[in-house]
C-alpha positions in Angstrom: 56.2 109.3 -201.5 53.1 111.8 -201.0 49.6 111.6 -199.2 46.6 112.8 -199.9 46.7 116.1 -198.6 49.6 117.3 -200.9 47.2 118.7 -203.3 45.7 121.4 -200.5 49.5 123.2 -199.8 50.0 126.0 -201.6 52.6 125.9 -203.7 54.8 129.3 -202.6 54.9 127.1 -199.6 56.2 124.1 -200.6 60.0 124.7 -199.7 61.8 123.7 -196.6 62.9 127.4 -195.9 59.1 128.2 -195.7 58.6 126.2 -192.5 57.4 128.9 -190.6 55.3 130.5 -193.2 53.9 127.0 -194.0 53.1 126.0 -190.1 51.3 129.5 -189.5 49.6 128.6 -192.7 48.7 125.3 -191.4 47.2 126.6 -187.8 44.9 128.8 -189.3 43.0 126.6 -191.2 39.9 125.7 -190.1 40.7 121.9 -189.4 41.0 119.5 -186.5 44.1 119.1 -185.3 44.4 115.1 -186.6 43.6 116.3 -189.8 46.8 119.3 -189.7 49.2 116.5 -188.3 48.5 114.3 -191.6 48.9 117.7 -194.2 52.7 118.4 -191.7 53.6 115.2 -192.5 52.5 114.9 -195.9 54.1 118.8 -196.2 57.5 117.1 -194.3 58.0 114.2 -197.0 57.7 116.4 -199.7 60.1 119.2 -199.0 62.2 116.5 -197.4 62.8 117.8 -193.7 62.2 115.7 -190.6 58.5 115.9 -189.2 59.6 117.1 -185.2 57.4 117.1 -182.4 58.4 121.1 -181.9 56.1 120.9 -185.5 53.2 118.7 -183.7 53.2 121.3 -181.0 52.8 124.2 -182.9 49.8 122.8 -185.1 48.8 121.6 -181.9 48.9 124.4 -179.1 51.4 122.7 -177.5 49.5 119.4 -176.5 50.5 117.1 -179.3 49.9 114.2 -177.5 46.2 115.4 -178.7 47.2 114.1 -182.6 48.4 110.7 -181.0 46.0 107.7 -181.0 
């Protein structure tokens, strides 16, 4: 199962071994942070890893208790 946001990753980045690629891909765009936390999990379902909270603090700047709520 996908969400909505599927559709905006970039295909090259859509491969668990790309985490790192996709996450620095992720902080740079020009989003809130609520918004990121739904394309990471959408992102984590479809390559099929586990969405951590190390991920939400990335995206984040280290406060992901900012995408809670």
């Amino acid at each position: 199962m996908t969400g909505e946001f599927v559709g905006l990753i970039p295909e090259e980045l859509i491969d668990p071994k790309r985490e790192r690629d996709f996450l620095l891909w992720l902080l740079r765009l020009p989003l809130d942070v609520q918004t990121k936390k739904y394309i990471l999990i959408d992102w984590t379902k479809l390559v099929g890893v586990a969405l951590t909270e190390d991920m939400v603090k990335f995206i984040s700047g280290g406060h992901p208790e900012i995408t809670r709520g």
